[in-house]
N, C-alpha and C positions, 0 to 999 in steps of 0.2 A: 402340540408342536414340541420337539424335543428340543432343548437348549442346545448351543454350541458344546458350552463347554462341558455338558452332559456326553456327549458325543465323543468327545476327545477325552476323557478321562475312560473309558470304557477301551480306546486304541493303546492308551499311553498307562502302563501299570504304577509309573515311577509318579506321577503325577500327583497323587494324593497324599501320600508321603513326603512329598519335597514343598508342600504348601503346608501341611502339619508344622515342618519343619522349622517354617518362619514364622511359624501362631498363629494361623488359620486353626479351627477349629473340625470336630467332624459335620453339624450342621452346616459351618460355612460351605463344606465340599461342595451340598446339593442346593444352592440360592444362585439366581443370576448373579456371575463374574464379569464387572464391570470394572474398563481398563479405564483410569482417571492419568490419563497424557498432559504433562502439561511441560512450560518450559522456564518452571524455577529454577534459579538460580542468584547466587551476587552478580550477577553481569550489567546489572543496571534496573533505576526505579520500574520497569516495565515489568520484570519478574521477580522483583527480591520479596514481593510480597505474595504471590501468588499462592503459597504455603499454605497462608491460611486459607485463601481460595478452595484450594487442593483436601484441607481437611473437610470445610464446610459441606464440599460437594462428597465425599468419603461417608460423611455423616447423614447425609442427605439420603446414599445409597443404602446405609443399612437401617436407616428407620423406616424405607421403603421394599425389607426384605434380601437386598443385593450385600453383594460383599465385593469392595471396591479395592483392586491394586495401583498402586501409585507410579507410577513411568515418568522417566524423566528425558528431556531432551533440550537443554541450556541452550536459549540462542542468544547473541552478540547483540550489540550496540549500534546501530550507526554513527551515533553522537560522538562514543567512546573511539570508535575507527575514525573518525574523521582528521583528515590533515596528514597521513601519515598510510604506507601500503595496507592498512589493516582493512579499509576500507572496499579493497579488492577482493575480499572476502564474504561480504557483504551477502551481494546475490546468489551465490553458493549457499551459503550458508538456509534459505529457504530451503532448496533442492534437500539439501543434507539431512533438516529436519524432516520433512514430507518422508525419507527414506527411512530413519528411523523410527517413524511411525510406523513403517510398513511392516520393520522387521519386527519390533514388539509386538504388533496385531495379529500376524500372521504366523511366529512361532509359539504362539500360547493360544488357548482357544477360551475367548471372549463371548460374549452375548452381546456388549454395547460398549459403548466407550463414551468419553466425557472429556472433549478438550479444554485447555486454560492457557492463554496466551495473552500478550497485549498489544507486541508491538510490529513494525514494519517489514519483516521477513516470518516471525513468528508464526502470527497469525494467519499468512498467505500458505506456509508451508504446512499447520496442523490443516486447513483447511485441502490440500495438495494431498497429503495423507488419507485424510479422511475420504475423500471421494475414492482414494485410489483402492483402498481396506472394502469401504461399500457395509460395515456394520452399521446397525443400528446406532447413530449419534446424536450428543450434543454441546453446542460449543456454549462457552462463559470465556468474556474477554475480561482481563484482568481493568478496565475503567482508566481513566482519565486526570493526572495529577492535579492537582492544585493551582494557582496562578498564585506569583508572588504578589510582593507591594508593588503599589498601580498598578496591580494585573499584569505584572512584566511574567512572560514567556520564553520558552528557551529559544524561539527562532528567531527570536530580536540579537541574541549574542552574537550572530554572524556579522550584523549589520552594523552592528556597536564594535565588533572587534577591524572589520572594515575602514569606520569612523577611528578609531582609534590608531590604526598604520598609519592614517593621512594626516594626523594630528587634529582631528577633528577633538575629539574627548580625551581627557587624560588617561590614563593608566592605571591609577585611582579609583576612579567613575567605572571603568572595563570593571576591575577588579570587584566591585560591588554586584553590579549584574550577575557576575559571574556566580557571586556568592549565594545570590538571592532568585535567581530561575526556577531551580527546581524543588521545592520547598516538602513534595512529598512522594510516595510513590506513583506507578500510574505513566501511562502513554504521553505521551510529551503536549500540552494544552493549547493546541492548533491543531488545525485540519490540516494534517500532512497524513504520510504514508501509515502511520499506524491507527493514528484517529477514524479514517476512510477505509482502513480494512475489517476494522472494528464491526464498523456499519453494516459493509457491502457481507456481514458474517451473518447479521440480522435480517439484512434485506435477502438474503439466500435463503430464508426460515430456517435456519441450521440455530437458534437463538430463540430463549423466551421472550417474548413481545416485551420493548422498550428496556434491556436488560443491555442493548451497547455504550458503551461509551459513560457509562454510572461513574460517580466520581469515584476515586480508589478509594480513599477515607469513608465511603458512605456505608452506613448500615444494609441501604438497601443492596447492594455490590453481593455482600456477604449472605444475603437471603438467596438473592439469585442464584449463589451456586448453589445454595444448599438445594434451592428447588430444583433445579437443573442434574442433579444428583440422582433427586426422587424420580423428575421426568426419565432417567436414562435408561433407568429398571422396568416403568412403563413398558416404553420402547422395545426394550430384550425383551418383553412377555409378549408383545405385540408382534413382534418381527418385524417393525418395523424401519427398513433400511434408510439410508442417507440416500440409495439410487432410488429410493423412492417419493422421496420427498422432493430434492431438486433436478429439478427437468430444465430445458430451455426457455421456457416462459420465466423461470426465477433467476435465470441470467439475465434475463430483461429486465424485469423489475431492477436487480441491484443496478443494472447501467443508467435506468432513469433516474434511482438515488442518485447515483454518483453524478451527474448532470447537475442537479435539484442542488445538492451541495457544495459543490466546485472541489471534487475531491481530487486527490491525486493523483498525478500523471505515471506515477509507479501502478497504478491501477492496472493498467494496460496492459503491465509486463502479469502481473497478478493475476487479474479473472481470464484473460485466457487461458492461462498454465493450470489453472485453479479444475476449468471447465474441460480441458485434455483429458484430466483424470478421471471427469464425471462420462467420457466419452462424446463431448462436444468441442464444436470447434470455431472460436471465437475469434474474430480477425480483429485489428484496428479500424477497418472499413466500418464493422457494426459499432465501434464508437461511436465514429464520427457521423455516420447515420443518426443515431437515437439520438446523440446531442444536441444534430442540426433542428431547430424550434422548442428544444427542451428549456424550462421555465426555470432558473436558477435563483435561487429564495434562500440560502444562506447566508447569513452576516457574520462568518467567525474566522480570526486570523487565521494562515496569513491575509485571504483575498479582503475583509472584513472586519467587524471591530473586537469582537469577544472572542476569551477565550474557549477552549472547548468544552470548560467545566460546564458554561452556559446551554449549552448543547439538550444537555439534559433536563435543565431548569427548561426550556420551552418545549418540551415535551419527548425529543428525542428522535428517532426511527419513527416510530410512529406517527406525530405530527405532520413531518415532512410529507410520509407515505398518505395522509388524510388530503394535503393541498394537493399531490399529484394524482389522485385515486382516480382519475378519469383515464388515465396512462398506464395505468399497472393491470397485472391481470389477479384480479384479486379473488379467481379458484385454485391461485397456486399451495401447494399444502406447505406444511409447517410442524415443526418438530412437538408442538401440542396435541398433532392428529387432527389440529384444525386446519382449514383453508387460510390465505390472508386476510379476508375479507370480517370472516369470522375473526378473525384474533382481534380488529382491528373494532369491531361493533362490543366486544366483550373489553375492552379497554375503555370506552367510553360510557360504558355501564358502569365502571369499576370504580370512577373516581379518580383513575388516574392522571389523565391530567391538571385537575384542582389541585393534587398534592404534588405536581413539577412546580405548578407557578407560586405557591406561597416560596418557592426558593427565589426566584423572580422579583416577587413582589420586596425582598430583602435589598434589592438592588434597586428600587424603581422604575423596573422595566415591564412592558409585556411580551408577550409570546410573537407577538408581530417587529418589534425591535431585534431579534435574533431569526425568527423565519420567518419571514415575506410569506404572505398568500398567495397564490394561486397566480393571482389577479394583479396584484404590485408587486411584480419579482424584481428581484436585480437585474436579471439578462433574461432576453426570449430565445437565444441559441444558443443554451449546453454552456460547457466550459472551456471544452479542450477540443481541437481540432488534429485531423491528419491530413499534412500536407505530403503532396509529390512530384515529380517531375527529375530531370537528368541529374539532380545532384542526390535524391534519394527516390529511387525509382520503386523499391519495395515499403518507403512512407517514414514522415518523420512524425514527433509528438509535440502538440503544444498549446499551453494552456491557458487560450487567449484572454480568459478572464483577468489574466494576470498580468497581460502585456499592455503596455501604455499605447492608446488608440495610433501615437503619432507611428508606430511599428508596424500597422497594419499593415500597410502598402512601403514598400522598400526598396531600393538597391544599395548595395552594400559593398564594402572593398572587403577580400578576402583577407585572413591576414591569423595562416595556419601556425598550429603549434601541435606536435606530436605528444603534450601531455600537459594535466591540467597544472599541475606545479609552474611551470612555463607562460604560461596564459595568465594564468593568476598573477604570476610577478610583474608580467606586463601590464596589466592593468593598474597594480598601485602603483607603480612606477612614469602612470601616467604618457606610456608611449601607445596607449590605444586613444583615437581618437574620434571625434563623430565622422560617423558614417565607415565602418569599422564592422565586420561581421569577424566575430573570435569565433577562429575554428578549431575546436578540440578534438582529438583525433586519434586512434588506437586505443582506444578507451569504451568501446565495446563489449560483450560476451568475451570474443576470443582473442581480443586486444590486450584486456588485462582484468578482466570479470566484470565490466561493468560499473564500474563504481559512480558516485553520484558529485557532480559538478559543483558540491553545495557552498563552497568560500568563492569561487569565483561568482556564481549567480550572485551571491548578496555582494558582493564588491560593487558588482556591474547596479544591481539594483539598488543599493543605499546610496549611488552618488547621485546626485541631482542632476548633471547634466545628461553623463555617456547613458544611465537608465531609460534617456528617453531618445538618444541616437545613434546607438549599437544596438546589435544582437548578438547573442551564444550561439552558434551552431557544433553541437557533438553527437560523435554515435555513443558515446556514454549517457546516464541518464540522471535528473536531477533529484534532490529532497522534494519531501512532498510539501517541504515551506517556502520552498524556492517562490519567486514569482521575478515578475520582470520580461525583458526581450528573448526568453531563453525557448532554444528549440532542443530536443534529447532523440535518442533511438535511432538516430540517422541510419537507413538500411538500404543495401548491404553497407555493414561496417566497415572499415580501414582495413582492418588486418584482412579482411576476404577482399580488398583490393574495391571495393565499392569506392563509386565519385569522389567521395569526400578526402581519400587517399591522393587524390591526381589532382585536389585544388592546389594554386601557387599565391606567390603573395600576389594581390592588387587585383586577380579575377574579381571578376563580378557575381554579384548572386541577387537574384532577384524573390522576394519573399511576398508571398499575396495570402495572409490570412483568412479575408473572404471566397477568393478565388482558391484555395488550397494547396496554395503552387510554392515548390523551394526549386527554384531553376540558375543552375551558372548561363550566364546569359551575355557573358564579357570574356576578355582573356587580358590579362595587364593593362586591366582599367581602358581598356575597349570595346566597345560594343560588338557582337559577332552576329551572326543567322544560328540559328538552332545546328546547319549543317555545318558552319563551321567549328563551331564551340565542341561536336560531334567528331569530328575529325581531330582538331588538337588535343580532345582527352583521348583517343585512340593511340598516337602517336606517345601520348604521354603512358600511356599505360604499357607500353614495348617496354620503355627503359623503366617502369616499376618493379621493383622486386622486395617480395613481403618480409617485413622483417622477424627474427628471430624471437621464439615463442621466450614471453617475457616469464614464464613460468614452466622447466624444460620435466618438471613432477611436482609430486603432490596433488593433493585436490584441485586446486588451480590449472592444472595441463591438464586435469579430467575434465572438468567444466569446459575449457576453450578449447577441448577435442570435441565434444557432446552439445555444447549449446547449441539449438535453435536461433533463429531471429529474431531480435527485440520483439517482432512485429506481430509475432508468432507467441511470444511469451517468456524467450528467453532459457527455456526450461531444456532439460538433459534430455538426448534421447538417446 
């Protein structure tokens, strides 16, 4: 089998020359060219370390015969955007990366590639990339920071900063937190969007078995790439592709992880987008499918107690994938050339999980205090639900693990706000009150890129009372630490003029969790028939007229010219 970039040096004369040029060697010429992507950067703990990642796996390649070049593609913060338009940025910012993937892959001719990422757009977008490219891959995510003193996490800051507007904490105490969250490199130590993409990179077998989510400080983090390095030379000599490894069936597996761990509702926008490029077609409907009697057996903040270092102390991807192996299809293949099934029996040979728990056994814990068995889960239906009906007829997200039982069944007073700045002030200002549905709004794809509702959810969910007799309703969408009454994705969005655009203050909404249903069901705190409430948003929608594009260039107007549907994935087309 002739190497790619055997191939393309034979088309391209200047080629050999212009890699001399930077200190490739004349042997390097003729060894598998393995592009090592990743998206180091200062942008925040998620990549400032990945460098070394980056060499290990570089090192990994030529002790395995390859000669690895280095690719970069910085991606952002959430944390860092948060509070301020940078946020709007966000979900673009995935597309962007998956696209510069493309264009390194595709103008240079590769044999294999080796991604390194860690965090929330990151990791979804090398993963976006890589299916779209179709080389021979393998992914290393950059692991999981540290927890500080008492295990304090960064998604407790929102709630502490919440507590502290209402004079709950001093300013003092804020300022501690602040200082002491994130104590080291690594994905931020909760199961939110970056921790869950991590996973779902594993549960794809795009990943060496139990190699997500490693803590970033750990030795073994750093073995992995290097191994991940050797595998990717394998791979180039094998030919074998990334369209060959994940199929439909390993989109399945990753949704019943994500079930199994109460991952996050950015998922949604994620493995669809993820699955488009592999040439499938993943709806919200097969979420909420697979989740409906799925076994949920995670105990790690936010839904849970530990952080997500702990993740790995109880054994990982793997563990999880052993209590639901009756649900998974474990002929699906895997970046080792094995099946899942296989990587999973060769783990249990290895040792591996006696050398998680002695980290465990440091704590006083077992493997059953962080994953529930099979048999004692936390939930028997999933985590996340898609509801519908006249206020979102194309489906909303939401992630009931998270929502206080009293929310299940609901009616609610409308009480719109055209942007989360607004809703948020409302709230500490204490003019929302129970039985209050906050509606955030033009905060969609082509509203203003989607950004995520994350000060307002912990507002709503750090107060004792309104947490348990309000809801959030936005077509924007939330952090993956969010929890609480909060529903996201609302489709069609605002700015396309969907439902949610033609709510007024005091309508009625009616929310049924179990039932699946988000319905306006009132008009000015009056009950109506389905035909009336049908008739007055008709009327109402004559005198709507959409407002002016919050973003009239730049990447921004390209995104909410091009976005897709939440529901859809949210992705450029």
């Amino acid at each position: 089998m002739e190497l790619n970039s055997q191939r393309v040096r034979k088309l391209a004369p200047e080629n050999d020359p212009l890699k001399i040029g930077m200190g490739w060697t004349v042997e390097d010429l003729d060894k598998p060219q393995i592009m090592v992507e990743s998206t180091f950067g200062d942008s925040h703990p998620g990549s400032a370390h990945l460098d070394k990642l980056v060499e290990a796996a570089v090192r990994g390649i030529s002790d395995e015969g390859g000669k690895g070049a280095r690719y970069y593609a910085t991606d952002i913060c959430d944390g860092i955007a948060q509070g301020h338009d940078g946020m709007n940025y966000s979900l673009v910012s995935r597309d962007m990366i998956a696209n510069m993937i493309e264009i390194h892959g595709n103008s240079t001719g590769f044999d294999a590639a080796v991604y390194i990422a860690s965090c929330d757009k990151s990791v979804p977008g090398c993963l976006m990339g890589l299916g779209r490219l179709g080389l021979p891959s393998i992914f290393i995510t950059g692991g999981v920071m540290d927890a500080g003193p008492d295990l304090l996490t960064l998604e407790q800051i929102g709630a502490y900063s919440a507590m502290c507007a209402r004079g709950e904490i001093t300013e003092e105490k804020l300022d501690y937190y602040k200082k002491h969250a994130c104590p080291s490199c690594g994905a931020c130590s909760f199961m939110g969007t970056a921790s869950t993409m991590q996973i779902m990179a594993e549960a794809l077998g795009l990943m060496l078995p139990g190699t997500a989510l490693l803590p970033a400080t750990s030795k073994e983090l750093t073995e992995a790439a290097y191994e991940a390095g050797r595998q990717s030379v394998r791979l180039a000599r094998k030919g074998l592709k990334a369209k060959d490894i994940v199929t439909m069936e390993s989109f399945e597996n990753a949704i019943m992880v994500h079930a199994a761990i109460s991952g996050s509702t950015n998922s949604l926008l994620h493995i669809p987008a993820i699955a488009h490029e592999f040439g499938f077609e993943i709806d919200s409907d097969t979420f909420d499918r697979m989740h409906r009697g799925a076994h949920y057996l995670l105990d790690i903040r936010p839904a849970g107690r530990w952080p997500a270092q702990f993740f790995y102390y109880a054994g990982g991807v793997p563990a999880v994938m052993e209590e639901i192996k009756s649900q998974l299809h474990l002929d699906a293949m895997t970046v080792t050339g094995k099946t899942l099934g296989e990587n999973l029996e060769d783990l249990r040979k290895s040792g591996y999980y006696e050398k998680c728990e002695k980290y465990l056994e440091k704590w006083g814990l077992k493997r059953t205090d962080v994953i529930r068995t099979f048999d004692e889960p936390i939930g028997t239906n999933g985590t996340v639900a898609i509801l519908k009906g006249n206020l979102a007829p194309e489906g909303a997200v939401v992630k009931h693990s998270a929502v206080p039982k009293e929310m299940f069944e609901a009616v609610l007073r409308a009480r719109p706000f055209d942007c989360e700045e607004d809703a948020l002030a409302a709230v500490l200002a204490h003019d929302i009150k129970p039985g209050d549905a906050v509606i955030i709004r033009y905060e969609g794809p082509k509203g203003s890129g989607m950004p995520e509702m994350f000060y307002t959810t912990e507002a709503i969910s750090s107060d004792g009372e309104l947490g348990k007799t309000i809801a959030l309703i936005t077509d924007g969408r939330f952090s993956g630490a969010s929890k609480g009454p909060a529903i996201g994705h609302v489709s069609p969005e605002a700015a396309e003029g969907g439902p949610i655009a033609l709510l007024e203050e005091g309508d009625l909404i009616e929310i049924s969790i179990p039932g699946r249903r988000l319905n306006i069901i009132g008009i000015n705190g009056e009950r109506k028939s389905p035909e009336e409430v049908s008739k007055v948003l008709e009327e109402r929608r004559k005198a709507w007229k959409p407002k002016a594009p919050r973003y009239p260039s730049g990447v921004l107007s390209l995104f909410s010219r091009h976005a897709v549907s939440p529901m859809k994935g949210g992705y450029m087309e």
